[in-house]
C-alpha positions as CSV (number, residue, x, y, z in Angstrom):
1,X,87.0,11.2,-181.8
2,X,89.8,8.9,-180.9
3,X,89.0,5.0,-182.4
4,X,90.5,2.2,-180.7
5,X,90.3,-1.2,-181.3
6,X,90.3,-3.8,-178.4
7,X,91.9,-7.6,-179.3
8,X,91.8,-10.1,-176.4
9,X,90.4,-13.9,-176.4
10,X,89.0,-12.9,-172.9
11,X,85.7,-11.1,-173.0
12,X,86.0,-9.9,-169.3
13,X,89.6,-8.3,-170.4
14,X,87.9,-6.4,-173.5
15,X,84.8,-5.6,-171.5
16,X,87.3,-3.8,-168.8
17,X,89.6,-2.0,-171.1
18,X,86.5,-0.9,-173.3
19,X,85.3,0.6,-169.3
20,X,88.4,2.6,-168.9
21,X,88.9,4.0,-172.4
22,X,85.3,5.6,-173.0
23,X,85.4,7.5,-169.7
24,X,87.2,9.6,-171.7
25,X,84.4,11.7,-173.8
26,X,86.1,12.1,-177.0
27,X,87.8,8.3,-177.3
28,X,85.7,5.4,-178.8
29,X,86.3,1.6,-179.1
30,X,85.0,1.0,-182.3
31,X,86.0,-2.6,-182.6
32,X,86.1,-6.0,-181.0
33,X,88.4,-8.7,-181.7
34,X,89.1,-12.3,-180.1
35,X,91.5,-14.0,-182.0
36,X,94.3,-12.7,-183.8
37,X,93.2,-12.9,-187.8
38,X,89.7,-11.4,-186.6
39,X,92.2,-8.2,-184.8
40,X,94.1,-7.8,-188.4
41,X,90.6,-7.7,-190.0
42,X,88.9,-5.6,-188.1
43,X,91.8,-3.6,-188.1
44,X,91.6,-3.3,-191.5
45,X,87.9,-2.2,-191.6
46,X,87.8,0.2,-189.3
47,X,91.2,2.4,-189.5
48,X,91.6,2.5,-185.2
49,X,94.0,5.1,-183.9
50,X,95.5,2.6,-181.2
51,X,94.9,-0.9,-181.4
52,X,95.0,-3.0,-177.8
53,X,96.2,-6.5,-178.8
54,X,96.8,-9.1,-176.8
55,X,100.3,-10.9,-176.9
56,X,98.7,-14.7,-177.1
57,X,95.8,-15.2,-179.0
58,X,94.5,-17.8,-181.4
59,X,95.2,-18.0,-185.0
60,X,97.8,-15.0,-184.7
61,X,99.6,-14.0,-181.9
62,X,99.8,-10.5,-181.2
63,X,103.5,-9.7,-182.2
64,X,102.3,-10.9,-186.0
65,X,99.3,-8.8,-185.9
66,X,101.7,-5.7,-185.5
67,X,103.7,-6.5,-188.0
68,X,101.1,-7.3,-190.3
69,X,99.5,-3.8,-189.7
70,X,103.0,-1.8,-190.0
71,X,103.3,-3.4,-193.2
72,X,100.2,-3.4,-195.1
73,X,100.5,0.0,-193.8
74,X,97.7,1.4,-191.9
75,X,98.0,4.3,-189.0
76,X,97.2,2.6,-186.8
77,X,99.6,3.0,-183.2
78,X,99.6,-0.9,-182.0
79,X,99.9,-1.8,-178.3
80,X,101.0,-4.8,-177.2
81,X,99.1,-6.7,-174.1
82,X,100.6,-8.9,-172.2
83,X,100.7,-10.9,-168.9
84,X,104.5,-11.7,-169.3
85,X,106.6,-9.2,-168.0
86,X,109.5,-9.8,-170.1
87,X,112.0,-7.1,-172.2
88,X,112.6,-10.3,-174.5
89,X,109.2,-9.9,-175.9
90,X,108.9,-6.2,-175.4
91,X,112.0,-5.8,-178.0
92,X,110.1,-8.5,-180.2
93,X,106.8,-6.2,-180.3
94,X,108.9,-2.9,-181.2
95,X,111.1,-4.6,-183.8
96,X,107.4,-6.0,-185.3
97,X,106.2,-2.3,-185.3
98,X,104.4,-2.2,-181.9
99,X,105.0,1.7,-180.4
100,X,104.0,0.8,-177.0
101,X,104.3,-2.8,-174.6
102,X,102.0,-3.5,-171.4
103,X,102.0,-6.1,-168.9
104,X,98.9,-6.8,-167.6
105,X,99.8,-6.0,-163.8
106,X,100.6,-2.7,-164.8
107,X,97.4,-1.6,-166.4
108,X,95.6,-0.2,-163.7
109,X,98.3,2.4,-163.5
110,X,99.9,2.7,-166.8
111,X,97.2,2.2,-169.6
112,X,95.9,5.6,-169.7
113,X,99.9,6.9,-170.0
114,X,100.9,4.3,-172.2
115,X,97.5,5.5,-174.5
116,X,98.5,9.5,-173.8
117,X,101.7,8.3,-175.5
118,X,100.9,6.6,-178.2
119,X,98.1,8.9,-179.7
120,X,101.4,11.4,-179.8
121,X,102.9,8.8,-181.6
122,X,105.8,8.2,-178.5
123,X,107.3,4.9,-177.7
124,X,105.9,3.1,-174.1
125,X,107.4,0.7,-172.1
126,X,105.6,-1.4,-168.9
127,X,108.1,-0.4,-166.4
128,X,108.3,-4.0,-164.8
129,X,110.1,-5.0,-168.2
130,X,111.7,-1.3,-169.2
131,X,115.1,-1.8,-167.1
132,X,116.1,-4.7,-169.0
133,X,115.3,-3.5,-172.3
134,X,117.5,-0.5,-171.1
135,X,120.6,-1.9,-169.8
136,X,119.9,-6.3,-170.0
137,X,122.9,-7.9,-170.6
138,X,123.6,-10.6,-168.9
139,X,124.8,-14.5,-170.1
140,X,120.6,-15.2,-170.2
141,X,119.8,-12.0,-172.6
142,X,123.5,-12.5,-175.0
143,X,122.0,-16.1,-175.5
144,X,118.8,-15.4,-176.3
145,X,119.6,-13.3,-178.8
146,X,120.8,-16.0,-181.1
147,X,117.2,-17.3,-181.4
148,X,115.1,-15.3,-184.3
149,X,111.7,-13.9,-183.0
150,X,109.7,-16.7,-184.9
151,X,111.8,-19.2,-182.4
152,X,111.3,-17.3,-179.2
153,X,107.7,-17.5,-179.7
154,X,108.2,-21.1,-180.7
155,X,110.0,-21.9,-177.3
156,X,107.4,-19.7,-175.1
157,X,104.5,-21.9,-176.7
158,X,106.2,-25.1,-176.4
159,X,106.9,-24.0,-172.6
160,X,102.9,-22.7,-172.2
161,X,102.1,-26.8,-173.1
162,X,101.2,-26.3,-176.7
163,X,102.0,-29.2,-179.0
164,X,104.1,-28.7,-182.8
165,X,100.1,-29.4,-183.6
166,X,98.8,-26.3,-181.7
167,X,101.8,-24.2,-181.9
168,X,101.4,-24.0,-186.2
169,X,97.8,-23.2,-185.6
170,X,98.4,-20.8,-183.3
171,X,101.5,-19.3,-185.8
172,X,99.3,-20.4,-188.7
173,X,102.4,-22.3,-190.2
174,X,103.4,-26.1,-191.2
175,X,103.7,-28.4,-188.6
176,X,106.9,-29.1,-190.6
177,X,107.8,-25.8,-189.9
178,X,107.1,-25.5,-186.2
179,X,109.2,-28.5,-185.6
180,X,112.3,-26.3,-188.3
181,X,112.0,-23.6,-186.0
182,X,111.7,-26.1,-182.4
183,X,115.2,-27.4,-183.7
184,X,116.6,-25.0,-184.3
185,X,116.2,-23.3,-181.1
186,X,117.0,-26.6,-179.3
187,X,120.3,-26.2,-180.9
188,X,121.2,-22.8,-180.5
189,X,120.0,-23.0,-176.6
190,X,122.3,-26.5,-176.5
191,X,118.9,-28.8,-175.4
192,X,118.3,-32.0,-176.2
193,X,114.6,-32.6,-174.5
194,X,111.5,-30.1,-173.7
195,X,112.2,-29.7,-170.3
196,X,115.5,-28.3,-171.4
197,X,113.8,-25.8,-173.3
198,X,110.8,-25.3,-170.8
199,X,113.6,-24.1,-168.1
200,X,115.0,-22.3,-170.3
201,X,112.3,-20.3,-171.4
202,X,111.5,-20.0,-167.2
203,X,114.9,-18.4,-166.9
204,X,114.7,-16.0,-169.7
205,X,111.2,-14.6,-168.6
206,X,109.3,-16.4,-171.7
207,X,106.9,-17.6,-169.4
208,X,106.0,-17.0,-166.1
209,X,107.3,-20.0,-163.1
């Protein structure tokens, strides 16, 4: 038997993916999560083949949940969930140890594929974020790149409304952190005020418009 686990704060999102992975016969969800630090533990316990994460959850966001599970290390192929559909945060999951990056739109087609591929241990990419991890270049992507992935996440939560309060929660860091890392993307992006990096994160595909 194949053993996934399914991490998602949205019951009705882990109720449907449970749905389509045990029409197969020989594949088993075998654990629930709905928060991050409740995904690494159950992860953890039960030893999953493929683990479904979601990108944004509380506590720990999906990208740190990958990470956390390449290095601890367990064998465990992670797959990152997502409703952004952004190669930005597609490179961040693979760099984190994530073999395989979803957007939500394109699970109805593409989970069972991007599942295939990742039980054979083979990299998968949602196709409405695959051509610009392929051949992105442009002024948007070349700036972006200055930011480190603990500052793109940063920007994306201050964008998504979350206060330096609910972003260290979320990050499980300082609040004296949050606001290191919210400067320092403020000045690499040249921004002197939220909205500056709110459009920003809007044009780089952080968050949806």
């Amino acid at each position: 038997m194949k053993r996934f686990l399914i991490a998602d704060d949205h019951e009705a999102v882990r109720l449907g993916l449970r749905a389509v992975l045990e029409q197969r016969a020989d594949w088993e969800v075998v654990a629930e999560a709905n928060d991050g630090s409740k995904a690494l533990t159950a992860a953890i316990e039960s030893r999953p083949h493929v683990a479904i994460v979601d990108f944004s959850m509380p506590r720990m966001t999906g990208v740190e949940v990958a990470r956390r599970i390449r290095d601890y290390p367990l064998q465990t192929e992670v797959l990152i969930f997502t409703v952004h559909k952004s190669g930005l945060l597609a490179q961040q999951a693979f760099e984190a140890g994530a073999r395989a990056f979803l957007a939500k739109s394109d699970a109805n087609r593409m989970l069972l594929a991007a599942v295939d591929a990742l039980l054979v241990h083979k990299r998968f990419c949602s196709e409405s974020c695959r051509n610009e991890l392929d051949h992105g270049a442009g002024s948007e992507v070349d700036r972006r790149r200055g930011l480190t992935p603990r500052e793109q996440l940063v920007v994306k939560l201050v964008a998504e409304g979350y206060s330096n309060k609910g972003i260290s929660a979320i990050l499980n860091l300082s609040v004296k952190t949050t606001e290191a890392h919210r400067a320092a993307a403020m000045r690499k992006l040249e921004v002197n005020s939220t909205a500056g990096l709110v459009r920003y994160a809007v044009r780089a595909q952080l968050v949806e418009a």
